[in-house]
NUTI-729745 format. One record per residue: residue number from 0; residue in one letter; chain; x, y, z of N, C-alpha, C in turn. Coordinates in pm, 1 decimal, padded with zeros to 6 digits, always signed. Example, Ala and Ser with C-alpha at 12.3 -4.5 7.8 and 13.67 -1.06 7.14 Angstrom:
// NUTI-729745
{seq=0; type=A; mol=A; n.px=+01319.0; n.py=-00569.0; n.pz=+00780.0; ca.px=+01230.0; ca.py=-00450.0; ca.pz=+00780.0; c.px=+01320.0; c.py=-00330.0; c.pz=+00780.0}
{seq=1; type=S; mol=A; n.px=+01285.0; n.py=-00225.0; n.pz=+00708.0; ca.px=+01367.0; ca.py=-00106.0; ca.pz=+00714.0; c.px=+01290.0; c.py=+00003.0; c.pz=+00787.0}
This chain:
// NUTI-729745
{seq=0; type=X; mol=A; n.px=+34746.0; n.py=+10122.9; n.pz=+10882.9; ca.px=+34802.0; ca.py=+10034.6; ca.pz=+10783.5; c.px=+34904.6; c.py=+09945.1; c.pz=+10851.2}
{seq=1; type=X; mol=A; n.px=+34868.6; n.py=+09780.6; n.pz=+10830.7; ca.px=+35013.5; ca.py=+09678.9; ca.pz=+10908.7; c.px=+35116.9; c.py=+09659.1; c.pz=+10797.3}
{seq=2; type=X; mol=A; n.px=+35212.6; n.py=+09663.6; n.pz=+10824.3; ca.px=+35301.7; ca.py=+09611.8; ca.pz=+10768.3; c.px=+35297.7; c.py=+09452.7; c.pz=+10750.7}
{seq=3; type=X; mol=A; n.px=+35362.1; n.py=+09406.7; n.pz=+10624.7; ca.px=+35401.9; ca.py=+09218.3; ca.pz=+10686.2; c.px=+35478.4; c.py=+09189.8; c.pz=+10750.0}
{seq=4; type=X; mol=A; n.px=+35510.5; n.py=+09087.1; n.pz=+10825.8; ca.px=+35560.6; ca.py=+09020.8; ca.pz=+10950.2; c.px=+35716.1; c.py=+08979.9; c.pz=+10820.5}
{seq=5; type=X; mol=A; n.px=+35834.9; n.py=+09007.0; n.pz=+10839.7; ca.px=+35916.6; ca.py=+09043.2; ca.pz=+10779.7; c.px=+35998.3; c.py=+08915.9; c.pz=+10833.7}
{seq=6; type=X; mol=A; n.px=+36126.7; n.py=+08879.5; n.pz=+10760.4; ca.px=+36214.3; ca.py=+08737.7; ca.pz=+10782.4; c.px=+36357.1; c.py=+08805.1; c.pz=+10762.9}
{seq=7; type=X; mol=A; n.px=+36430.0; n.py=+08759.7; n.pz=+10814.3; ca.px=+36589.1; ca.py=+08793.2; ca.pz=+10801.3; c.px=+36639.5; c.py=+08671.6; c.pz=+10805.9}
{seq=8; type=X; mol=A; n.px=+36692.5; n.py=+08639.2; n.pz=+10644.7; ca.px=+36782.8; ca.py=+08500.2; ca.pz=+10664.2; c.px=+36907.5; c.py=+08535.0; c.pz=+10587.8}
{seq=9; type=X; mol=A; n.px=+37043.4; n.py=+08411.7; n.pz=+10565.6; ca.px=+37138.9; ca.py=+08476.0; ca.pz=+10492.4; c.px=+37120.8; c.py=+08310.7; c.pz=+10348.9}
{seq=10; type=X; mol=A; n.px=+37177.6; n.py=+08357.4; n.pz=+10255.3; ca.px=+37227.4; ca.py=+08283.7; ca.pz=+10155.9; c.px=+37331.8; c.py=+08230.1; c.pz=+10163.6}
{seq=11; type=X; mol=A; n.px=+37397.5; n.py=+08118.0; n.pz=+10141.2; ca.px=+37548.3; ca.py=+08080.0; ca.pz=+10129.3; c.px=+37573.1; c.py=+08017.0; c.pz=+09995.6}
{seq=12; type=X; mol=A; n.px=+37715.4; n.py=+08071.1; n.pz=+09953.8; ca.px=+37760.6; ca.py=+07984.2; ca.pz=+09862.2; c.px=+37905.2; c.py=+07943.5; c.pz=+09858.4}
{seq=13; type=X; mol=A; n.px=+37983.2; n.py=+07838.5; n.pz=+09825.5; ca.px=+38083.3; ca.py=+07877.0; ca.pz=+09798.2; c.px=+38144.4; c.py=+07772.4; c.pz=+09681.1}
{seq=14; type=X; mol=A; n.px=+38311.5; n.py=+07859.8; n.pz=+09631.5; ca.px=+38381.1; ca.py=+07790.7; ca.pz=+09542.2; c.px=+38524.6; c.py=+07785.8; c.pz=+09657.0}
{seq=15; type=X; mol=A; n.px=+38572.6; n.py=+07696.4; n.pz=+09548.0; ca.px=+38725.2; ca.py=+07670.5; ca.pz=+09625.2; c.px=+38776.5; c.py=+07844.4; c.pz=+09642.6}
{seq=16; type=X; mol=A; n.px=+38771.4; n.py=+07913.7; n.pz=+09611.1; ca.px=+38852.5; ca.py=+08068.4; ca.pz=+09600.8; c.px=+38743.0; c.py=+08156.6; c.pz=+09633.8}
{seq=17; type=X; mol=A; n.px=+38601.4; n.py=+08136.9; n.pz=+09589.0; ca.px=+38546.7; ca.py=+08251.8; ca.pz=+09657.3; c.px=+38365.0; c.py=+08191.5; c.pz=+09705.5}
{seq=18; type=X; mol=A; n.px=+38338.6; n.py=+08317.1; n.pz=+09855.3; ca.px=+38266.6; ca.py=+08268.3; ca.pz=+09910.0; c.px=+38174.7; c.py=+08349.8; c.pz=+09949.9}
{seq=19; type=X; mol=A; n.px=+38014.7; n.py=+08364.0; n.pz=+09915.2; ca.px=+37930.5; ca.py=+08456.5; ca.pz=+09903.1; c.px=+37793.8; c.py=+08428.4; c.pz=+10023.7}
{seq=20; type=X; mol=A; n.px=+37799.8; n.py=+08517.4; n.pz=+10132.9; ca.px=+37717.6; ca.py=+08549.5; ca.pz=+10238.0; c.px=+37607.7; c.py=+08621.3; c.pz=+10280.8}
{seq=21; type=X; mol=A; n.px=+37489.5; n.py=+08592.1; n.pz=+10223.3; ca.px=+37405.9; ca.py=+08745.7; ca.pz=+10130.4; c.px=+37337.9; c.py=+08780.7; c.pz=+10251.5}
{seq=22; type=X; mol=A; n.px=+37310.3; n.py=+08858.2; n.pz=+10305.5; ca.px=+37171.9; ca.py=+08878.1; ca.pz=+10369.1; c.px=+37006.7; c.py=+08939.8; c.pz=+10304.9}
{seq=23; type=X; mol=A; n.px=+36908.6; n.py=+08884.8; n.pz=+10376.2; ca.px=+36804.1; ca.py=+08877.8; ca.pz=+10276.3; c.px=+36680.2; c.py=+08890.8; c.pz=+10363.1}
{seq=24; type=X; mol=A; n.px=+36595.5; n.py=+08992.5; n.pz=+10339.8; ca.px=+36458.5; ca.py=+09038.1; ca.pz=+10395.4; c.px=+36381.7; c.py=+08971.5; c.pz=+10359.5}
{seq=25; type=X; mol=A; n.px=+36298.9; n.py=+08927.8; n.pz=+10379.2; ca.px=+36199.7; ca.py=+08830.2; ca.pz=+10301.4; c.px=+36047.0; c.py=+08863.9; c.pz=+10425.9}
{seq=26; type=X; mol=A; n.px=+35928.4; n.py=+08878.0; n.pz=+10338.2; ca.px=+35809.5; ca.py=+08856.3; ca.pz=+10376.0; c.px=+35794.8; c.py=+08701.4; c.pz=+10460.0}
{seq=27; type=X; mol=A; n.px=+35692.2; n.py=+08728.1; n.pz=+10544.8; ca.px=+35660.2; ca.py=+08594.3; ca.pz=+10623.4; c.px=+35629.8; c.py=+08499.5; c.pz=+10513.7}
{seq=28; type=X; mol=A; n.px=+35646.9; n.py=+08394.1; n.pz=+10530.2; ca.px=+35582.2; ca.py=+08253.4; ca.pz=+10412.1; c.px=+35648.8; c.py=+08235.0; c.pz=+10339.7}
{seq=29; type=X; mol=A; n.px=+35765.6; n.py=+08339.0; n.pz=+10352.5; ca.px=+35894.9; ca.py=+08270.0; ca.pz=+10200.2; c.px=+35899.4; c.py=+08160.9; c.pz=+10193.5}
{seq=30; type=X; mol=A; n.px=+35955.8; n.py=+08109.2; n.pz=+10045.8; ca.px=+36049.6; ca.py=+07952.0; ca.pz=+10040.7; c.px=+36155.2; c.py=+07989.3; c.pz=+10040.1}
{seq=31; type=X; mol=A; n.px=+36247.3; n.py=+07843.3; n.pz=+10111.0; ca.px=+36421.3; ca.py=+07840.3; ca.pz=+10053.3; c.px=+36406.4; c.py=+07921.9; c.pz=+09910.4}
{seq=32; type=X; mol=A; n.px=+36332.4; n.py=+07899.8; n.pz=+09792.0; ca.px=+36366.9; ca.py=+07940.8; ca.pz=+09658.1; c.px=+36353.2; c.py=+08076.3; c.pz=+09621.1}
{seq=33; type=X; mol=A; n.px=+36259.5; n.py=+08118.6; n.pz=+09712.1; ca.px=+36273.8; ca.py=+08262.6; ca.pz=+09744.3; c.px=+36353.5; c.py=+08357.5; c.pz=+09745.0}
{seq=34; type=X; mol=A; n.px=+36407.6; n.py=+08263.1; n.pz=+09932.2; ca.px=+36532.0; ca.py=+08383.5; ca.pz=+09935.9; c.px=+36620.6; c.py=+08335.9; c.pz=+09840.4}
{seq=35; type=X; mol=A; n.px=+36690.2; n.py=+08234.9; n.pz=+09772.0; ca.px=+36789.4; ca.py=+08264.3; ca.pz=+09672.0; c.px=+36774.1; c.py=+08341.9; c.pz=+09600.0}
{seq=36; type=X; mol=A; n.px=+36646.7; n.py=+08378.1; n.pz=+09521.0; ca.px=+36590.7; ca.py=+08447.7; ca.pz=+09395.4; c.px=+36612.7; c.py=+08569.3; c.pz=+09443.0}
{seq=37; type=X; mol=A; n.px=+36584.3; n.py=+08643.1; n.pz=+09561.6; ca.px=+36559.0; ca.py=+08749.9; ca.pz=+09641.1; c.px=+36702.2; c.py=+08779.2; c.pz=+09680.6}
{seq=38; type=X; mol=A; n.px=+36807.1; n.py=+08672.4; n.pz=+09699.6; ca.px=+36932.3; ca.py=+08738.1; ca.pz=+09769.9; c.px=+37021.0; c.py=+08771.3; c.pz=+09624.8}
{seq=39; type=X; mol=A; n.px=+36977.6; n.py=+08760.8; n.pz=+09504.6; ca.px=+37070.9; ca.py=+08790.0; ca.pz=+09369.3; c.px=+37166.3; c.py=+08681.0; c.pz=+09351.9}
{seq=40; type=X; mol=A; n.px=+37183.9; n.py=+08608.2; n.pz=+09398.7; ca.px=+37290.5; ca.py=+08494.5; ca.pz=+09401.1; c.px=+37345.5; c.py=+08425.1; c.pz=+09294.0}
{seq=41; type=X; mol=A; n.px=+37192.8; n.py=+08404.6; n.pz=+09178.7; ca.px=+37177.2; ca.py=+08330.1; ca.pz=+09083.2; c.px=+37249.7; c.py=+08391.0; c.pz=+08946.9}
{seq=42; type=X; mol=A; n.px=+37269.5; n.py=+08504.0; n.pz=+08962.9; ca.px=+37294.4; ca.py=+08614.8; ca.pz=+08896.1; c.px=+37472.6; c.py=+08627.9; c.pz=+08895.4}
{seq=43; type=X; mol=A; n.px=+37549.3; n.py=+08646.9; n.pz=+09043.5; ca.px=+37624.4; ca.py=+08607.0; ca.pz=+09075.0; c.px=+37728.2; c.py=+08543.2; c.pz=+09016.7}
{seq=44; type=X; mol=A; n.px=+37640.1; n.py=+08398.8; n.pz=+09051.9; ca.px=+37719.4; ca.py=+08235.5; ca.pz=+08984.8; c.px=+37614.3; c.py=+08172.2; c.pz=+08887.9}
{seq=45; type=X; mol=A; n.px=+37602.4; n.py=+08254.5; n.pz=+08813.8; ca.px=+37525.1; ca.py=+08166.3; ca.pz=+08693.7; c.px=+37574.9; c.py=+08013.4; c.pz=+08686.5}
{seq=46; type=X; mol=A; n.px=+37669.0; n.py=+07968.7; n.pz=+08717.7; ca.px=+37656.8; ca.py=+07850.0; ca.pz=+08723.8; c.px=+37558.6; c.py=+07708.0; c.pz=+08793.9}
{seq=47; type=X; mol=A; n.px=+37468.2; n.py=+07802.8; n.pz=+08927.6; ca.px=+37406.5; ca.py=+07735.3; ca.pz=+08978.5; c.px=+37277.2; c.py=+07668.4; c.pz=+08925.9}
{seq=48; type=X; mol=A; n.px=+37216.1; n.py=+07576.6; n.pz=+08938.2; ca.px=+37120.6; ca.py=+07519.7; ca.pz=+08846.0; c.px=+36998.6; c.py=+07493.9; c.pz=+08945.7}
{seq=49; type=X; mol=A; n.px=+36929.3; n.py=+07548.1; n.pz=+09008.9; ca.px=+36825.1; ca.py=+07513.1; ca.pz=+09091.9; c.px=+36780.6; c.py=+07369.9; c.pz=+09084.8}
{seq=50; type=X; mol=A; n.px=+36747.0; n.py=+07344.8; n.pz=+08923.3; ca.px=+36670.5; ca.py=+07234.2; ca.pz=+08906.7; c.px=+36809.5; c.py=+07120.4; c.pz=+08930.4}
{seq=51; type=X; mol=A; n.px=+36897.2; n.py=+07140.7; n.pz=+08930.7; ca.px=+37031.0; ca.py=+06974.3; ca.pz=+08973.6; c.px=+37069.3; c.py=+07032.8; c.pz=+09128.2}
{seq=52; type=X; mol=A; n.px=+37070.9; n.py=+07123.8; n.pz=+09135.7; ca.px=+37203.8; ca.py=+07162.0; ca.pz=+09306.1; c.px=+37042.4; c.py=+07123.2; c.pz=+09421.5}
{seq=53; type=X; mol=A; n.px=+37174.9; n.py=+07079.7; n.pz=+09489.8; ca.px=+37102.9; ca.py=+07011.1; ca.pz=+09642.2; c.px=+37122.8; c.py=+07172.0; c.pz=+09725.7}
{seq=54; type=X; mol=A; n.px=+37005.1; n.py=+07199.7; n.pz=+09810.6; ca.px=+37020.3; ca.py=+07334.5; ca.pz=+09899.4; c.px=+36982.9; c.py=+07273.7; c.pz=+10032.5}
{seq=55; type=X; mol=A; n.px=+37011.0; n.py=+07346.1; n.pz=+10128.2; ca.px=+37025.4; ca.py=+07252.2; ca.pz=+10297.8; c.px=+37000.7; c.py=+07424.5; c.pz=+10403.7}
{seq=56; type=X; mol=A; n.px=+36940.1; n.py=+07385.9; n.pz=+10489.5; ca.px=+36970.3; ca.py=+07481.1; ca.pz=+10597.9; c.px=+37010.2; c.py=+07414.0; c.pz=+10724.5}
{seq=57; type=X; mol=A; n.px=+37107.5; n.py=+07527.5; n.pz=+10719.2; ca.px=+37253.1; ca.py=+07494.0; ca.pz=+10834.3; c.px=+37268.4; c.py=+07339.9; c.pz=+10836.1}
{seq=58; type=X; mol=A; n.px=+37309.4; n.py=+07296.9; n.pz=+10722.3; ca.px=+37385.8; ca.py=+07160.0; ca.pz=+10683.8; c.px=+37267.9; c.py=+07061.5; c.pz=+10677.6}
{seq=59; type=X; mol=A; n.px=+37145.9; n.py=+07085.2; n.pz=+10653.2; ca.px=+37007.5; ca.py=+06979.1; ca.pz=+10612.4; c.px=+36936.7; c.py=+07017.4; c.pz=+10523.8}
{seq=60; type=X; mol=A; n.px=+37024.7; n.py=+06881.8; n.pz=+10388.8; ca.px=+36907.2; ca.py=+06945.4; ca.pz=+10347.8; c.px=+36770.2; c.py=+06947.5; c.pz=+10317.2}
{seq=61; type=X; mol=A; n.px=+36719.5; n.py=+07031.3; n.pz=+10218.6; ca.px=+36577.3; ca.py=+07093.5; ca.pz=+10206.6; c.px=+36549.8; c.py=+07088.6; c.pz=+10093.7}
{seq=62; type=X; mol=A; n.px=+36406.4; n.py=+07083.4; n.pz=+10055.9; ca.px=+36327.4; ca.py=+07114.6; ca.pz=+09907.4; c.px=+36346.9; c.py=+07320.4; c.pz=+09919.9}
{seq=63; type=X; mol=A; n.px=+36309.9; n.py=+07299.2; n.pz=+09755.9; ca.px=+36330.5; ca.py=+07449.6; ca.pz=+09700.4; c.px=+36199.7; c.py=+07520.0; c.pz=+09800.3}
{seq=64; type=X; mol=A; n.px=+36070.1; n.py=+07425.7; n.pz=+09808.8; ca.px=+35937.8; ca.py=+07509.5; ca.pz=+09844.5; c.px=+35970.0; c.py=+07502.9; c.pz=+10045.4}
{seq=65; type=X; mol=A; n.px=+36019.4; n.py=+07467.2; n.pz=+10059.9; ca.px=+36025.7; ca.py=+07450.2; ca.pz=+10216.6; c.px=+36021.7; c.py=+07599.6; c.pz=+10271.0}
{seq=66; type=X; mol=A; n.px=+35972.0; n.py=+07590.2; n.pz=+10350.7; ca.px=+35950.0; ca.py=+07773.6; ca.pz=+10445.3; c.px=+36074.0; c.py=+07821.0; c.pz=+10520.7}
{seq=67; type=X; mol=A; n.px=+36121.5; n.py=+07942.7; n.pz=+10543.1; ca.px=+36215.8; ca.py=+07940.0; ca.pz=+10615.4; c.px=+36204.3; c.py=+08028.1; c.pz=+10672.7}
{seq=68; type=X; mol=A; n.px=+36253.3; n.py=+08049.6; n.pz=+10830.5; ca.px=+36228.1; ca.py=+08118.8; ca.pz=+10911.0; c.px=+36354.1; c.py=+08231.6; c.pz=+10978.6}
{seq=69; type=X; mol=A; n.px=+36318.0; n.py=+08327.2; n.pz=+11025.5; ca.px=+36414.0; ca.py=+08442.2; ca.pz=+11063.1; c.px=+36542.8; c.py=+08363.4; c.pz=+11143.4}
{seq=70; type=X; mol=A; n.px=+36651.4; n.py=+08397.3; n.pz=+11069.8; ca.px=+36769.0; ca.py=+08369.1; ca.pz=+11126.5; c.px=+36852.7; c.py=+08191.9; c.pz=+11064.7}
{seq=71; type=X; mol=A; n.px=+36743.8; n.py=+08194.6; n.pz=+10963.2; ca.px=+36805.5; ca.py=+08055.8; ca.pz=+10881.2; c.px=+36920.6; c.py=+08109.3; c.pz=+10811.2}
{seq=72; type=X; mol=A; n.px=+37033.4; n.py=+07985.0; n.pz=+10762.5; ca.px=+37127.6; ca.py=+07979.7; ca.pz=+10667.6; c.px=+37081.9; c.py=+07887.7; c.pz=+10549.9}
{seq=73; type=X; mol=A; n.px=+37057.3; n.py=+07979.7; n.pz=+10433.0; ca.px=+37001.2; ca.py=+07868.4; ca.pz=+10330.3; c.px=+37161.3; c.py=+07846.2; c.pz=+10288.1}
{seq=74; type=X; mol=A; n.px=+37179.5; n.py=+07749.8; n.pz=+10236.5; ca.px=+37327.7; ca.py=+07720.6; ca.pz=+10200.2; c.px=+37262.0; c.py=+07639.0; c.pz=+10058.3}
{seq=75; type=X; mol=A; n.px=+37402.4; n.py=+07694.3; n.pz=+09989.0; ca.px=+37360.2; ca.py=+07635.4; ca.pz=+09803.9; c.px=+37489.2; c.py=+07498.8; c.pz=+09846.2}
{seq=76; type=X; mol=A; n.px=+37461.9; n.py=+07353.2; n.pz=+09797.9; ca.px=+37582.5; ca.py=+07300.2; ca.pz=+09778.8; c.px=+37624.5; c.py=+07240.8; c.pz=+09627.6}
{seq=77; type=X; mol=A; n.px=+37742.7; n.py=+07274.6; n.pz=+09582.2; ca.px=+37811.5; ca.py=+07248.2; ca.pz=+09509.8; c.px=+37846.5; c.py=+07118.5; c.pz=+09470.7}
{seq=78; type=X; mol=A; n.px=+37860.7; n.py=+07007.8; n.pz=+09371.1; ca.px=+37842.2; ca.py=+06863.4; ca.pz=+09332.9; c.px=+38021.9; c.py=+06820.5; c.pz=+09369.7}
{seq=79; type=X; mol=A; n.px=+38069.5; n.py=+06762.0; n.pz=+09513.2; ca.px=+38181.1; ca.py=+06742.1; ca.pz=+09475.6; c.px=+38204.5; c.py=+06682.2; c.pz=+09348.1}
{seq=80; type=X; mol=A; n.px=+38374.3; n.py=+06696.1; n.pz=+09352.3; ca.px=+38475.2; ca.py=+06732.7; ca.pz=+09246.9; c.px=+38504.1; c.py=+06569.9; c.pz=+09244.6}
{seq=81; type=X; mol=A; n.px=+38505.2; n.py=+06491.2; n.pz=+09363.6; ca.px=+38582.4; ca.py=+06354.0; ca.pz=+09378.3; c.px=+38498.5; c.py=+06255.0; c.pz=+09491.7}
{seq=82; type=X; mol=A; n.px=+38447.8; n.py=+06112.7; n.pz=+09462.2; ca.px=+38404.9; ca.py=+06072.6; ca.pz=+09571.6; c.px=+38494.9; c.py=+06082.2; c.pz=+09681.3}
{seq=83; type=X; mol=A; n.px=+38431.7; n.py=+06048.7; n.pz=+09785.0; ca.px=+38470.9; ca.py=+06119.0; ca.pz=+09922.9; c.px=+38557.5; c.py=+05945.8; c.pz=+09946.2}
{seq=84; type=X; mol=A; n.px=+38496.2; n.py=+05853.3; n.pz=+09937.5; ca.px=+38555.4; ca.py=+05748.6; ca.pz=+09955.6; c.px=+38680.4; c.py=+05747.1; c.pz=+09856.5}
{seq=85; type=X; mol=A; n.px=+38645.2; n.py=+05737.4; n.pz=+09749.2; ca.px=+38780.5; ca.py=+05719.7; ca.pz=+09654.5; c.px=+38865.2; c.py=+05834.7; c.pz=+09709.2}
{seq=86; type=X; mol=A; n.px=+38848.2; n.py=+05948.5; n.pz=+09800.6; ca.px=+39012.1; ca.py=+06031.1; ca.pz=+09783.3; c.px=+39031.6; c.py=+05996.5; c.pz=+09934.6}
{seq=87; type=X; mol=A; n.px=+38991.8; n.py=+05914.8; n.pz=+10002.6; ca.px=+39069.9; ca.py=+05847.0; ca.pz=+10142.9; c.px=+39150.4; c.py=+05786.1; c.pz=+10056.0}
{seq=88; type=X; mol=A; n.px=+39033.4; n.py=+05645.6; n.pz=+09991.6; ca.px=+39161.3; ca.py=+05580.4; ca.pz=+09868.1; c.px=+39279.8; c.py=+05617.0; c.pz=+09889.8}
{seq=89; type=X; mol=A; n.px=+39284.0; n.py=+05697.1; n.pz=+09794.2; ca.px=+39382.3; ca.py=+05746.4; ca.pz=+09694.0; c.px=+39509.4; c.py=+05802.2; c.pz=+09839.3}
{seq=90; type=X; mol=A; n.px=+39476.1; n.py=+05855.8; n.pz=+09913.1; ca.px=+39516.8; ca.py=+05948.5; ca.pz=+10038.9; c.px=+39622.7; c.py=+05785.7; c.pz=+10104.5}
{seq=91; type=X; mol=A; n.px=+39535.8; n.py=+05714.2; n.pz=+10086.6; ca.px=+39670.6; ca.py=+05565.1; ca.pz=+10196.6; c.px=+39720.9; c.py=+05505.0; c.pz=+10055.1}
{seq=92; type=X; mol=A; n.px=+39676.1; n.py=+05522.0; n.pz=+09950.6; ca.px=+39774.0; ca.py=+05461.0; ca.pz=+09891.8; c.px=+39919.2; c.py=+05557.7; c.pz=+09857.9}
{seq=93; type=X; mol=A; n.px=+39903.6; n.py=+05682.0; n.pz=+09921.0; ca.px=+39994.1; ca.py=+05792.9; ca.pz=+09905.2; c.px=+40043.7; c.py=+05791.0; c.pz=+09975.1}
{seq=94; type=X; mol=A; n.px=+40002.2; n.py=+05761.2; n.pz=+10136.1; ca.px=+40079.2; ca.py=+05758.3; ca.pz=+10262.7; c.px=+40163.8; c.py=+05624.8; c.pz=+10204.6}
{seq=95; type=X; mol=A; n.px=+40086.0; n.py=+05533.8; n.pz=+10178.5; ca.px=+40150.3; ca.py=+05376.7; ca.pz=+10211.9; c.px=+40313.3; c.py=+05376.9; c.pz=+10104.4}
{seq=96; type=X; mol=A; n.px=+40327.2; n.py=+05471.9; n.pz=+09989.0; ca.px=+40407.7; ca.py=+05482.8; ca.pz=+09906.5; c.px=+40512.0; c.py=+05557.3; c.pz=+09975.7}
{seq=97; type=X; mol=A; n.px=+40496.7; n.py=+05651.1; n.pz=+10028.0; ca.px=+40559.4; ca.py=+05767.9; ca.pz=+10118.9; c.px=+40645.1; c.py=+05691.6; c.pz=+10201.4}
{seq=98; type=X; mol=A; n.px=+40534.7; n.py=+05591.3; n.pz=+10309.0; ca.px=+40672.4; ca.py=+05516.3; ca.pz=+10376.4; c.px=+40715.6; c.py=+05424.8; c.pz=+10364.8}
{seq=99; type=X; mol=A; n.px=+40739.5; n.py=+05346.3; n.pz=+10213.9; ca.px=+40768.7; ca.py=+05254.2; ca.pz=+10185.9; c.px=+40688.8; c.py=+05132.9; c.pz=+10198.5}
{seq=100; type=X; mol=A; n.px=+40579.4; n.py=+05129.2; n.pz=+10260.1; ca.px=+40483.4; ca.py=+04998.3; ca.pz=+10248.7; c.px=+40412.1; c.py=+04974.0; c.pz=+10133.6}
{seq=101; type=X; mol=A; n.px=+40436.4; n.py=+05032.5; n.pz=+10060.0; ca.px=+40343.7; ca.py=+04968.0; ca.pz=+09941.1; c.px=+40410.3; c.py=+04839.4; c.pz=+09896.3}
């Protein structure tokens, strides 16, 4: 009798305060959507929404059906809070007040 050809990847998630690192067995041919389903995650942070959140391995990202292979980081990402441009913004008009140039 063979066994299946077996996968070891981890899950990531995080919030500003807390940060969840799952590890996860998975059969050969998994998807990214897999191991989330498979690492309990969803369960976790019910807040996550498969169908809106963007998911990436090791910082690229990926579709839910994409395959993943032994030793991946599926990472969940979270919708920033603030455009990234507007809080430089905001950041020199704080400096510029600070030292008197405004």
């Amino acid at each position: 009798m063979s066994m299946a050809p077996v996968l070891e990847v981890e899950v990531a998630y995080a919030k500003p305060q807390t940060q969840a690192l799952i590890a996860v067995t998975l059969t050969a041919e998994a998807t990214v959507e897999q191991a989330i389903i498979a690492s309990g995650i969803l369960e976790r942070f019910p807040e996550i929404d498969l169908n809106t959140t963007k998911v990436g391995v090791f910082g690229k990202i990926c579709r839910l059906s994409d395959s993943v292979k032994t030793g991946d980081r599926i990472e969940i990402y979270r919708p920033l809070s603030q455009n990234p441009m507007e809080a430089r913004r905001q950041r020199a008009m704080t400096d510029k007040v600070r030292s008197g140039r405004a």
